[in-house]
N, CA, C and O atoms as a Tripos MOL2 file, in Angstrom:
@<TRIPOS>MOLECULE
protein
  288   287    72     0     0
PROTEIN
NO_CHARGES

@<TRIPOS>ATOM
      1 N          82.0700   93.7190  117.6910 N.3       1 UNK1
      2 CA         82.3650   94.6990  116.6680 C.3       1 UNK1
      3 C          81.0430   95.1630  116.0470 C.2       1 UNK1
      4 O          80.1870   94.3380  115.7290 O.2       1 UNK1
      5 N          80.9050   96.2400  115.9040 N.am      2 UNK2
      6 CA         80.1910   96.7730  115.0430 C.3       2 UNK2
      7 C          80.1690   97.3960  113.5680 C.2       2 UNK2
      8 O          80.6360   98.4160  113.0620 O.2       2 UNK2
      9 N          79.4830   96.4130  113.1560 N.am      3 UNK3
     10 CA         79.2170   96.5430  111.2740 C.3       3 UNK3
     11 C          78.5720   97.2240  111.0380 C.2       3 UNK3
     12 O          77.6550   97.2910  111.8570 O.2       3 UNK3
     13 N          78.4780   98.1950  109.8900 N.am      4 UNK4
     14 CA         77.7930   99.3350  109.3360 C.3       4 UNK4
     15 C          77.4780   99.0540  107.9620 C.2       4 UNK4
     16 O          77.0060   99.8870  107.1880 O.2       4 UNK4
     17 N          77.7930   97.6710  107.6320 N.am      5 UNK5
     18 CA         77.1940   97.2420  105.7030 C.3       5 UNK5
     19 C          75.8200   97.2450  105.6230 C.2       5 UNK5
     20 O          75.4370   97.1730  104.4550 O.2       5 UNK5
     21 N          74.5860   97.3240  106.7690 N.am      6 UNK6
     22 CA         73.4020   97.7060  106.7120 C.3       6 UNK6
     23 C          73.5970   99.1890  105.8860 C.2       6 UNK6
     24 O          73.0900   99.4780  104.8020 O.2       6 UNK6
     25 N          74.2680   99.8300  106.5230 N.am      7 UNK7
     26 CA         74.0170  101.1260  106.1560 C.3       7 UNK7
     27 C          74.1630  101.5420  105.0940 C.2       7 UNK7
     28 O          73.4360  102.4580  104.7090 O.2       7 UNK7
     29 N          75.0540  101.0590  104.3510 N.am      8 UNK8
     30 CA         75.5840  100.7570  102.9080 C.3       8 UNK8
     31 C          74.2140  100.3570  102.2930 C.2       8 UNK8
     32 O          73.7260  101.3940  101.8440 O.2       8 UNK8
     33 N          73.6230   99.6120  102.1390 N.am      9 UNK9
     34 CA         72.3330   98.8170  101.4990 C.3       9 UNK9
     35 C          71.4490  100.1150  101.7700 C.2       9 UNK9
     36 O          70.8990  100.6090  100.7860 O.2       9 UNK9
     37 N          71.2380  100.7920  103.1810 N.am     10 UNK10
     38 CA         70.0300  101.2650  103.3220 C.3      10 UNK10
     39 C          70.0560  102.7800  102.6230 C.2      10 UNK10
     40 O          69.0820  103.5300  102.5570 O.2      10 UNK10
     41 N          71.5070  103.0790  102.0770 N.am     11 UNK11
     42 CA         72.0790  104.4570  101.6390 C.3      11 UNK11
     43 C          71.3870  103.7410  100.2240 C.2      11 UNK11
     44 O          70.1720  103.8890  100.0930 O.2      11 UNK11
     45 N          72.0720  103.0340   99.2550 N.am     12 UNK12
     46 CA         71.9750  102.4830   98.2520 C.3      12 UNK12
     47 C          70.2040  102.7360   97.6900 C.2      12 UNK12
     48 O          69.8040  103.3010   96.6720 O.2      12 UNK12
     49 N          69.4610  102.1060   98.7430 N.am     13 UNK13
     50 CA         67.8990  102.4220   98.4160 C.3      13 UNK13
     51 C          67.5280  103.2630   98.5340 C.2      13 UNK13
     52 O          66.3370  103.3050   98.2230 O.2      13 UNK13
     53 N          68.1660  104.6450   99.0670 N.am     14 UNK14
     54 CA         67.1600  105.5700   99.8820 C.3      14 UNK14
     55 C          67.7220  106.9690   98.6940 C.2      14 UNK14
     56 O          68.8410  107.1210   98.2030 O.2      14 UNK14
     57 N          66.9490  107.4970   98.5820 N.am     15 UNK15
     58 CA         66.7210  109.1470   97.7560 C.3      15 UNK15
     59 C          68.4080  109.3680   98.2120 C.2      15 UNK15
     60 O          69.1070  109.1630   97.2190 O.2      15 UNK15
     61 N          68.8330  109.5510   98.8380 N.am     16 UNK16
     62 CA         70.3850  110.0830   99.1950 C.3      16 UNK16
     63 C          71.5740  109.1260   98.9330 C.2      16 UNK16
     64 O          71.6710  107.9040   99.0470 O.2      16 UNK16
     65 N          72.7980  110.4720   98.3900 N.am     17 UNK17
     66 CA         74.0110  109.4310   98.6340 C.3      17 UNK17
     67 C          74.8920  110.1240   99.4860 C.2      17 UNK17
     68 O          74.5410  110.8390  100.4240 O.2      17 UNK17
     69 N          75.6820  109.9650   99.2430 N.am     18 UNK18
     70 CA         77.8310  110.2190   99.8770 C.3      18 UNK18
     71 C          77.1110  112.0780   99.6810 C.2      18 UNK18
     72 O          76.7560  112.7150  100.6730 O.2      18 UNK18
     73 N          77.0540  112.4650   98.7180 N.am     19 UNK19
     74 CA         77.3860  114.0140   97.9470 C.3      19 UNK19
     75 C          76.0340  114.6830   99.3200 C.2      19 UNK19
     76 O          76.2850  115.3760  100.3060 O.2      19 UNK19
     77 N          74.7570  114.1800   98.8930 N.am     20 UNK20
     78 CA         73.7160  114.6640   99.6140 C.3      20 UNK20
     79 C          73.9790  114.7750  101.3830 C.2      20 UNK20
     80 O          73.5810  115.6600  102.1400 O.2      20 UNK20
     81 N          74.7330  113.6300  101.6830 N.am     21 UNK21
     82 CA         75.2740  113.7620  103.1970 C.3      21 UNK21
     83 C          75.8280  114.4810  103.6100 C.2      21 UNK21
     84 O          75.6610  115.0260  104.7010 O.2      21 UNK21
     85 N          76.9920  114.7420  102.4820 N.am     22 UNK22
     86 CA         77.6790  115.7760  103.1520 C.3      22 UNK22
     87 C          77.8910  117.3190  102.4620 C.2      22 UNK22
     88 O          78.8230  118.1030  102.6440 O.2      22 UNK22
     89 N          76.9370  117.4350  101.7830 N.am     23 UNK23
     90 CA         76.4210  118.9650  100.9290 C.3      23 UNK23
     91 C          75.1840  119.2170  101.5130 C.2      23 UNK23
     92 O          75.0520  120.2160  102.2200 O.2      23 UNK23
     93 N          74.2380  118.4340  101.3140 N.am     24 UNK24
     94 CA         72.9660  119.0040  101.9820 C.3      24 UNK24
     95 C          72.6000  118.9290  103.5820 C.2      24 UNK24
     96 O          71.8710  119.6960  104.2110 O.2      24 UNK24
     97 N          73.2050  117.9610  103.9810 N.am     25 UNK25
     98 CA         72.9630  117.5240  105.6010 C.3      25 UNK25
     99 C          74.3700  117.7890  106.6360 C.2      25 UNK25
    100 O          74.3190  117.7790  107.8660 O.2      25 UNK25
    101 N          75.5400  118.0080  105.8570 N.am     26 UNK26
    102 CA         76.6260  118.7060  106.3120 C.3      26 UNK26
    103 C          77.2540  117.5500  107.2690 C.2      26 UNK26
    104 O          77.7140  117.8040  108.3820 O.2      26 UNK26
    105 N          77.2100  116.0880  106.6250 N.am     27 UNK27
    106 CA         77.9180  114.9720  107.7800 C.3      27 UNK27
    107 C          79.4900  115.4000  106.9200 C.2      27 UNK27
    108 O          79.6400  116.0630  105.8930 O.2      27 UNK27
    109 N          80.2270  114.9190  107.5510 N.am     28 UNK28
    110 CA         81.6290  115.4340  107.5010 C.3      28 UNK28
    111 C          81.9070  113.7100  106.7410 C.2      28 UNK28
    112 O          81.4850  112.5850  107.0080 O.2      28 UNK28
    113 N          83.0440  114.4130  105.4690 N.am     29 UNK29
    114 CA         83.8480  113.2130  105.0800 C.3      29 UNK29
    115 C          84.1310  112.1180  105.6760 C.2      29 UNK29
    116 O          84.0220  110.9710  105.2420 O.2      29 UNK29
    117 N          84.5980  112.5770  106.9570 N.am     30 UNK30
    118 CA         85.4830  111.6280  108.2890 C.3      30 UNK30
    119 C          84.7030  110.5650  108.7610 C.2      30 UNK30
    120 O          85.0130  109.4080  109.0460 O.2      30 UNK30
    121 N          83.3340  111.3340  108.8000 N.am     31 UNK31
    122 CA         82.6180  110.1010  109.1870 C.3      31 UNK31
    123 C          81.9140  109.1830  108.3730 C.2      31 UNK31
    124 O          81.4550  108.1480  108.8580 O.2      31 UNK31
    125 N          81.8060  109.4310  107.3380 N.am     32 UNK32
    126 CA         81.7320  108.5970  106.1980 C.3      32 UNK32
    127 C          82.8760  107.7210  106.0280 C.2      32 UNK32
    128 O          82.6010  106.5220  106.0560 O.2      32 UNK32
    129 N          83.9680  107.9990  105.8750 N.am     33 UNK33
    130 CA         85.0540  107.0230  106.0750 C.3      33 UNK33
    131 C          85.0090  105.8220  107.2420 C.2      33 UNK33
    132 O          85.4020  104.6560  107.2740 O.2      33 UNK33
    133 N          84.3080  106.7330  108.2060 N.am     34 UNK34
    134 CA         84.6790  106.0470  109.7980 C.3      34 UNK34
    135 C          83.4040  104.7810  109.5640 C.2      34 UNK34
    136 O          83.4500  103.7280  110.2000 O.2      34 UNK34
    137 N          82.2640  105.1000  108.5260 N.am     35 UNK35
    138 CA         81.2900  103.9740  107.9260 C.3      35 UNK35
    139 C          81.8200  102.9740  107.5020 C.2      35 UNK35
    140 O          81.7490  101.8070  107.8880 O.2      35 UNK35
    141 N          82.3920  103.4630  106.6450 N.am     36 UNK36
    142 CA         82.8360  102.5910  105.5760 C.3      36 UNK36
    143 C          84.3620  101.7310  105.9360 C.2      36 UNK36
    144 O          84.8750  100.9130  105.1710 O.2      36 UNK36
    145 N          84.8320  102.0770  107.0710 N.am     37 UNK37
    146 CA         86.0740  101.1210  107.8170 C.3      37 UNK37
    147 C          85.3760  100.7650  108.8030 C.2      37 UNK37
    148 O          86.1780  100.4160  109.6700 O.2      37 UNK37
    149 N          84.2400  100.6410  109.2090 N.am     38 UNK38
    150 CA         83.5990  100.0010  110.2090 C.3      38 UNK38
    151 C          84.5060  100.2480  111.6460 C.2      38 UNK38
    152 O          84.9290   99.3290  112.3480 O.2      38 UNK38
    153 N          84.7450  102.0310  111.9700 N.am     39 UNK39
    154 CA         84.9860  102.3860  112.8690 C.3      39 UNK39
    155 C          84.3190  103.1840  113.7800 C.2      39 UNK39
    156 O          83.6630  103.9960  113.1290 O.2      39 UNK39
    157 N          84.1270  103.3920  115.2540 N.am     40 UNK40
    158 CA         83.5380  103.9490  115.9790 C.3      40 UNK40
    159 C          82.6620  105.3810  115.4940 C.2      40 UNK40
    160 O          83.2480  106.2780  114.8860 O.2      40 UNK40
    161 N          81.3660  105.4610  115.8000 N.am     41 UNK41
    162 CA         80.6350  106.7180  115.4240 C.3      41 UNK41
    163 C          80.0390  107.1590  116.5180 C.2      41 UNK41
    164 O          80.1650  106.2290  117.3150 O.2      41 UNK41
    165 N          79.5100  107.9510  116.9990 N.am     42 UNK42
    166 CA         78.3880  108.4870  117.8670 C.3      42 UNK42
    167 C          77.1680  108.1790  117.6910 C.2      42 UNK42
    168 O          76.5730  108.2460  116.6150 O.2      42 UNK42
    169 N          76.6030  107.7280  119.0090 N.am     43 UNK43
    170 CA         74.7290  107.6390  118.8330 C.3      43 UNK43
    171 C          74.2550  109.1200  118.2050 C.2      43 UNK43
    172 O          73.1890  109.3780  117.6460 O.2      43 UNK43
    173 N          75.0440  109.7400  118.3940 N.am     44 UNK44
    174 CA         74.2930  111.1360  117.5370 C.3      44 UNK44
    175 C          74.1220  110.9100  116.0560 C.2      44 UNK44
    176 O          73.2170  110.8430  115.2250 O.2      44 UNK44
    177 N          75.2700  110.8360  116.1220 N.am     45 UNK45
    178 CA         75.3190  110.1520  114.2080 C.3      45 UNK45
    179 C          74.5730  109.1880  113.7980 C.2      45 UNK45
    180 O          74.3140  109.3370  112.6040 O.2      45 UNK45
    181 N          74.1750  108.3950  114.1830 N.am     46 UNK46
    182 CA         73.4030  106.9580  114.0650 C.3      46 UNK46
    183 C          71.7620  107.7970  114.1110 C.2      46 UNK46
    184 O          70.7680  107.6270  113.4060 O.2      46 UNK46
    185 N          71.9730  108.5460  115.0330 N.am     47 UNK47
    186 CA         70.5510  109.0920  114.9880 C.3      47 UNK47
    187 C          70.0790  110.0330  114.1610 C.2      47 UNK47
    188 O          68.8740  110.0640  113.9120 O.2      47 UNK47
    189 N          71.0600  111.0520  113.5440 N.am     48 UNK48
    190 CA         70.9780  111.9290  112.7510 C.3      48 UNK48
    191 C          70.5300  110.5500  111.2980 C.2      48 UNK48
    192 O          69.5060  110.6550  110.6230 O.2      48 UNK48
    193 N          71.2840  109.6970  111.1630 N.am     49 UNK49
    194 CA         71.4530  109.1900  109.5970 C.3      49 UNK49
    195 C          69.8950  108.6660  110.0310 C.2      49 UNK49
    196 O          68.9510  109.2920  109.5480 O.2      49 UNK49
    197 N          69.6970  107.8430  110.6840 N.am     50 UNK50
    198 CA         68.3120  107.2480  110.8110 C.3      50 UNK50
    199 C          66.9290  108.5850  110.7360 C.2      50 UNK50
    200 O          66.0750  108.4490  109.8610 O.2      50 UNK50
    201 N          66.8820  109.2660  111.2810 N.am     51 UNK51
    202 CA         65.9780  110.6550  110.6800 C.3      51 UNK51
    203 C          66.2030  110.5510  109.0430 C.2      51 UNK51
    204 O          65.4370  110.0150  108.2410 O.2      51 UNK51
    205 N          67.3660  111.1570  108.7850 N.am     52 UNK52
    206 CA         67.9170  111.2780  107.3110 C.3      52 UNK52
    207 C          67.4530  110.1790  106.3610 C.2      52 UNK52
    208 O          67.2080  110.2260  105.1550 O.2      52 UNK52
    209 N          67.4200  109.5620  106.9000 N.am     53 UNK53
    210 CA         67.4580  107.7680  105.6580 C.3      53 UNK53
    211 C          66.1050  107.5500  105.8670 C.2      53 UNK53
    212 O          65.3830  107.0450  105.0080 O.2      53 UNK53
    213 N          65.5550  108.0570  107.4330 N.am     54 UNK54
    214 CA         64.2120  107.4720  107.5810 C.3      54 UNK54
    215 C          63.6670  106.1910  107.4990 C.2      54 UNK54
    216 O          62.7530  105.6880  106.8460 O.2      54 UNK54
    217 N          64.8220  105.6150  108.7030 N.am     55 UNK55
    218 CA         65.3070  104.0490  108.8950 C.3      55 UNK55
    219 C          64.9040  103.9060  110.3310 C.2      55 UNK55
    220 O          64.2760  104.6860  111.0470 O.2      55 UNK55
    221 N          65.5550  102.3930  110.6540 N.am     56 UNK56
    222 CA         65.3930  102.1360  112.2340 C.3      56 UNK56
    223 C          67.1450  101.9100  112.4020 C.2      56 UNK56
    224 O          67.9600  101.9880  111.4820 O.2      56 UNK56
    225 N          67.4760  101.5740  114.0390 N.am     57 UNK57
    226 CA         69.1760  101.3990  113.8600 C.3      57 UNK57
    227 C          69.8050  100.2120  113.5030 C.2      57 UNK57
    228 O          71.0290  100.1270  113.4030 O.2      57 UNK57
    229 N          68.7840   98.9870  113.2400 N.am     58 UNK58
    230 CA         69.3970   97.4460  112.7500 C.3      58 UNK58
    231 C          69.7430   98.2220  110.9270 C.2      58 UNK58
    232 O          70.6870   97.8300  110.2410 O.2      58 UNK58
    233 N          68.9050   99.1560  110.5350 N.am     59 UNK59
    234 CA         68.9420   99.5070  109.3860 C.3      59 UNK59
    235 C          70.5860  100.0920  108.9800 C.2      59 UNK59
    236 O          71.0070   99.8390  107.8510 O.2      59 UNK59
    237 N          71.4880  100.8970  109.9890 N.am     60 UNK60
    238 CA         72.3020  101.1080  109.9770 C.3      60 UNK60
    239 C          73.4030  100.7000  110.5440 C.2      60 UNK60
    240 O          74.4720  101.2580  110.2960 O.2      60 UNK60
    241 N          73.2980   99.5690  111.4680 N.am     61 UNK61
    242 CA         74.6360   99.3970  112.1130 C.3      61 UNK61
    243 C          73.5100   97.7670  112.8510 C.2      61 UNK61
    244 O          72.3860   97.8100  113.3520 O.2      61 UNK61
    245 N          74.7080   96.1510  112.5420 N.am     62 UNK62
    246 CA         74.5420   95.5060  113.5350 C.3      62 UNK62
    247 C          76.1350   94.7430  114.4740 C.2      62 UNK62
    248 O          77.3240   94.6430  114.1730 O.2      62 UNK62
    249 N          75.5050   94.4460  115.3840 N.am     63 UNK63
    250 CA         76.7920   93.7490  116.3140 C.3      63 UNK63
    251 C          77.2450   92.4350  115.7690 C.2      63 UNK63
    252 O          76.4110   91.5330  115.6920 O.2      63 UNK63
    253 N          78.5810   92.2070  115.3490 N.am     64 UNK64
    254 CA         78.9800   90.9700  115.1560 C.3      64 UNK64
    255 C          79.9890   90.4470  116.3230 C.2      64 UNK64
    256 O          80.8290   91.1920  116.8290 O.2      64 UNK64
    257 N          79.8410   89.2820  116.6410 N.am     65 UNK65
    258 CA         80.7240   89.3470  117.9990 C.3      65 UNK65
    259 C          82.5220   88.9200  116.7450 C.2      65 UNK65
    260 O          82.7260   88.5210  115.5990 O.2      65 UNK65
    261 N          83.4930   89.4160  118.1480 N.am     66 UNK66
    262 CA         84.6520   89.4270  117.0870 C.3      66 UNK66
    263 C          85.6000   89.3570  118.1560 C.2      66 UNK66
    264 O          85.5950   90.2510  119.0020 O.2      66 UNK66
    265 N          86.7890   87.9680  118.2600 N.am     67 UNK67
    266 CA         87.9910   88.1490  119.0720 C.3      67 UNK67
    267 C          88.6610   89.1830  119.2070 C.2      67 UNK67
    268 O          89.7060   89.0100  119.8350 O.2      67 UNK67
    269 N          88.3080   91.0000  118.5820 N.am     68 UNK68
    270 CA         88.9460   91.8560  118.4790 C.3      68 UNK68
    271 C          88.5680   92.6470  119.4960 C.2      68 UNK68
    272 O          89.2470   93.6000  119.8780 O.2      68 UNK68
    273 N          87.1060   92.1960  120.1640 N.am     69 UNK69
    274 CA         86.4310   93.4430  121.0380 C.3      69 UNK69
    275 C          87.3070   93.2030  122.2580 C.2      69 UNK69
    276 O          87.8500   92.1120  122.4320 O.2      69 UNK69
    277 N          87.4470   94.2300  123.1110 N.am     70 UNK70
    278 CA         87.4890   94.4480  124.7570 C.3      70 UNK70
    279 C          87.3870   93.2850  125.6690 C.2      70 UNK70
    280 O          86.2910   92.7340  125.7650 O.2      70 UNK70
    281 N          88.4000   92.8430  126.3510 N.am     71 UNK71
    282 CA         87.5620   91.5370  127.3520 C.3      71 UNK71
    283 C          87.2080   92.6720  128.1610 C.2      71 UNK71
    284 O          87.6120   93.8240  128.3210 O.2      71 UNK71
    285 N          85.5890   91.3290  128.9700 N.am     72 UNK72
    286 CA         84.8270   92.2410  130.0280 C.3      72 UNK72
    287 C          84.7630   91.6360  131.3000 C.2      72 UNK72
    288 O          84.2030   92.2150  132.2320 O.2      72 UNK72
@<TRIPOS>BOND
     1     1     2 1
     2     2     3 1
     3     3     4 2
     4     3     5 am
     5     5     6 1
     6     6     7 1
     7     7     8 2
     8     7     9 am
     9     9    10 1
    10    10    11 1
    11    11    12 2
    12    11    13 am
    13    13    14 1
    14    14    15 1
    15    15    16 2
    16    15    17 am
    17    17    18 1
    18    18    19 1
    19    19    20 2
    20    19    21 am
    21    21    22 1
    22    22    23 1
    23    23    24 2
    24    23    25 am
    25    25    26 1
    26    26    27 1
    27    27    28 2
    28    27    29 am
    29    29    30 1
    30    30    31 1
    31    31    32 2
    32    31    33 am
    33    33    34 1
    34    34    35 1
    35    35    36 2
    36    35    37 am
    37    37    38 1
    38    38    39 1
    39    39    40 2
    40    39    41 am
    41    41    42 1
    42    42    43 1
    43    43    44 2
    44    43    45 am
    45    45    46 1
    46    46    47 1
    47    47    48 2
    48    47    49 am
    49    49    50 1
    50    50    51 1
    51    51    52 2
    52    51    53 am
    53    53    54 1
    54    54    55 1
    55    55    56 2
    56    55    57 am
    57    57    58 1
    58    58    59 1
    59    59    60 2
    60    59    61 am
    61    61    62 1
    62    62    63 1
    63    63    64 2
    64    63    65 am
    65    65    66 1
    66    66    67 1
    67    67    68 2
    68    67    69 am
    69    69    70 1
    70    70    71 1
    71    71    72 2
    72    71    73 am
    73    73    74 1
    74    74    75 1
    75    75    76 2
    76    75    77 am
    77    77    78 1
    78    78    79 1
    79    79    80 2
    80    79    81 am
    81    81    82 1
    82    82    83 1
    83    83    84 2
    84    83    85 am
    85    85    86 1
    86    86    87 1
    87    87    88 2
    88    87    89 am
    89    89    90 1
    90    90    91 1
    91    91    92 2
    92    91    93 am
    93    93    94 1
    94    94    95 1
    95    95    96 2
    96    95    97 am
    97    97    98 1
    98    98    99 1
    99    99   100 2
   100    99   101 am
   101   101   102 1
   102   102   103 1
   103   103   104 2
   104   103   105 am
   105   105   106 1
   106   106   107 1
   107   107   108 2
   108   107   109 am
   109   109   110 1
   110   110   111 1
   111   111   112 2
   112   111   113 am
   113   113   114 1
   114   114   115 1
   115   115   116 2
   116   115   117 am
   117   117   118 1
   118   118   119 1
   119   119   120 2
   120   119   121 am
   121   121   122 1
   122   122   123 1
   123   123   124 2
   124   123   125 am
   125   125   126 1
   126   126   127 1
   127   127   128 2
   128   127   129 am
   129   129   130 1
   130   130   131 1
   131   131   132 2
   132   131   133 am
   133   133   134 1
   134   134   135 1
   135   135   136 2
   136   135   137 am
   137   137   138 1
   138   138   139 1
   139   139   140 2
   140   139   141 am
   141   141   142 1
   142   142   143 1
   143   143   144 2
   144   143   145 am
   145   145   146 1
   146   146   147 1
   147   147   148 2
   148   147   149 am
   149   149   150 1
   150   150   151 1
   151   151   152 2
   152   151   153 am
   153   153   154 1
   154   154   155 1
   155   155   156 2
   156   155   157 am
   157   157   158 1
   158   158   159 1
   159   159   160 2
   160   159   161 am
   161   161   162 1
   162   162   163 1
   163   163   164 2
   164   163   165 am
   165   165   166 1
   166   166   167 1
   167   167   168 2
   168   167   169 am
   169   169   170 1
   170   170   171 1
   171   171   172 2
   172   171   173 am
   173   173   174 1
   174   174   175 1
   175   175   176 2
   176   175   177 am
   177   177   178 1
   178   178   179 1
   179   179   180 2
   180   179   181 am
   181   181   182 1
   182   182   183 1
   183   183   184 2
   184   183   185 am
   185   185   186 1
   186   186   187 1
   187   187   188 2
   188   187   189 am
   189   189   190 1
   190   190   191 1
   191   191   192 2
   192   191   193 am
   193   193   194 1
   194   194   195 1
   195   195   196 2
   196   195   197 am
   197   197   198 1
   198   198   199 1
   199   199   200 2
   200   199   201 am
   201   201   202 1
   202   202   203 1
   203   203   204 2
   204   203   205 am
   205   205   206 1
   206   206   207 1
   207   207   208 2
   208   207   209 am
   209   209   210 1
   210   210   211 1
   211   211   212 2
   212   211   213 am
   213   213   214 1
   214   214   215 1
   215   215   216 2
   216   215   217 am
   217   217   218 1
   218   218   219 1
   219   219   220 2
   220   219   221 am
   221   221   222 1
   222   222   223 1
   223   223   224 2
   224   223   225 am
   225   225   226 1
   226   226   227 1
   227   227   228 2
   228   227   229 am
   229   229   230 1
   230   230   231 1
   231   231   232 2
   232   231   233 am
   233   233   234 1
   234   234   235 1
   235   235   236 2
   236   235   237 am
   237   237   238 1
   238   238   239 1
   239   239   240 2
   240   239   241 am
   241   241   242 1
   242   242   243 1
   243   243   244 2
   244   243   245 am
   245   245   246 1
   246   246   247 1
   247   247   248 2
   248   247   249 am
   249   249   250 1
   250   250   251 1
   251   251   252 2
   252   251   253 am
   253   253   254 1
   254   254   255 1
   255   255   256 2
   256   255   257 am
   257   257   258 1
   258   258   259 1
   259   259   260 2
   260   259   261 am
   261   261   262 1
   262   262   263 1
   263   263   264 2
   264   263   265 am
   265   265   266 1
   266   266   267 1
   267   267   268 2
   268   267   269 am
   269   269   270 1
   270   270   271 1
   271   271   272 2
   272   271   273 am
   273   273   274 1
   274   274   275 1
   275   275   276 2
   276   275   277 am
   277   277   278 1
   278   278   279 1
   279   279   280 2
   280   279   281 am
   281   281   282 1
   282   282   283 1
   283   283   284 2
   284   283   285 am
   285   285   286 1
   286   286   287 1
   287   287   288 2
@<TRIPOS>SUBSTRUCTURE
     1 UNK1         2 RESIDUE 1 A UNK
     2 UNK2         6 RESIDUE 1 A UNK
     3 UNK3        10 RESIDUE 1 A UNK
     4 UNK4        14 RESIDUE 1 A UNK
     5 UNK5        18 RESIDUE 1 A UNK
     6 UNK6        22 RESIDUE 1 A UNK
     7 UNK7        26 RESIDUE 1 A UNK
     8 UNK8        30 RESIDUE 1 A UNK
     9 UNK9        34 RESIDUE 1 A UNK
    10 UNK10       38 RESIDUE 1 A UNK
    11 UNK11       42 RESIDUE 1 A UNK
    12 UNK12       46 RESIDUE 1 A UNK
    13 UNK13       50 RESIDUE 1 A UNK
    14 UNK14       54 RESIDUE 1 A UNK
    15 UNK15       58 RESIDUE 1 A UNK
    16 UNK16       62 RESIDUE 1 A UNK
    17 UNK17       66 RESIDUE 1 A UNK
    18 UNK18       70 RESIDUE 1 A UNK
    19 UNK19       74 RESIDUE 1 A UNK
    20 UNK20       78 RESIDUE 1 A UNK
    21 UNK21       82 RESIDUE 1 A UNK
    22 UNK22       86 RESIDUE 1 A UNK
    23 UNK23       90 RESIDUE 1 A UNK
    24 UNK24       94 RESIDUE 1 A UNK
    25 UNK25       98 RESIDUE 1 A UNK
    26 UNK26      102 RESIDUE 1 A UNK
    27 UNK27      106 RESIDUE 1 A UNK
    28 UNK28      110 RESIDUE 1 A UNK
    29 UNK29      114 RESIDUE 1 A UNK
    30 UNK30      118 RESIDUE 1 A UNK
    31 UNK31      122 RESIDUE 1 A UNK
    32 UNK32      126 RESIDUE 1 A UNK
    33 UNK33      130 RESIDUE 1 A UNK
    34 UNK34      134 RESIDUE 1 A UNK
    35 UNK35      138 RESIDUE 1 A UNK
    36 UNK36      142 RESIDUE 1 A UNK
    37 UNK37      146 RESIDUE 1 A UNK
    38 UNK38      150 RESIDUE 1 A UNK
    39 UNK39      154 RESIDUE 1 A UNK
    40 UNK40      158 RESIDUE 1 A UNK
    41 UNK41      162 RESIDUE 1 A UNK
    42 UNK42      166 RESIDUE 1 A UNK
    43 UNK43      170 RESIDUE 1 A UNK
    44 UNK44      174 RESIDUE 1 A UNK
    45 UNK45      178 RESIDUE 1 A UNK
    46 UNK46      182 RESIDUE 1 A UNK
    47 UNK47      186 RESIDUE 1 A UNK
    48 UNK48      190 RESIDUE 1 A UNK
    49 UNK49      194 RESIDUE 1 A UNK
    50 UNK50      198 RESIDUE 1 A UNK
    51 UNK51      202 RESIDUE 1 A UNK
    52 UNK52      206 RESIDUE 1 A UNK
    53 UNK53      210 RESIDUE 1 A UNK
    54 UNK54      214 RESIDUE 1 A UNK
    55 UNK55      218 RESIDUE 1 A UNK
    56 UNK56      222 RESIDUE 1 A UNK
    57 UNK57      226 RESIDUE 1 A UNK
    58 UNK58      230 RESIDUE 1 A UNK
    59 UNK59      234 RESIDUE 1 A UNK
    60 UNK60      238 RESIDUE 1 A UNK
    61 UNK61      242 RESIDUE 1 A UNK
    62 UNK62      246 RESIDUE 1 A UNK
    63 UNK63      250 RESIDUE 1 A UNK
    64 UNK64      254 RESIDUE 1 A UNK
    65 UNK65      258 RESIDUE 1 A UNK
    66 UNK66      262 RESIDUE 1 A UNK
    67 UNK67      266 RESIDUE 1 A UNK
    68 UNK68      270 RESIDUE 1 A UNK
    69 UNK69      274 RESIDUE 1 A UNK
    70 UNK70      278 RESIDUE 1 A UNK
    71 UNK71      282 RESIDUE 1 A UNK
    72 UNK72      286 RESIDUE 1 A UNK
């Protein structure tokens, strides 16, 4: 599973919030939600916020292993 409470912390420190994401940088509500339920996003998105935040990607998202993922 992938956790996104980095991202939370790294929003918290950084010049931007929720309003600036999605007024000045135009990320959509949805995916702010999709943060904050720790649901699937795009490497685009991950890459856009990391420019934006002016982070690395442990900064925004790490792997927790979880009986919920996919068998492989």
């Amino acid at each position: 599973m992938i956790d996104y409470s980095p991202f939370w912390k790294t929003l918290e420190i950084s010049e931007e919030n929720w309003y600036t994401l999605t007024k000045k940088y135009h990320m959509s509500s949805s995916t702010l939600y999709r943060l904050k339920h720790n649901q699937d996003i795009s490497m685009k998105t991950v890459n856009d916020l990391c420019r934006i935040l002016g982070c690395q990607i442990e900064d925004i998202a790490t792997y927790v292993p979880s009986d919920k993922d996919q068998p492989l």
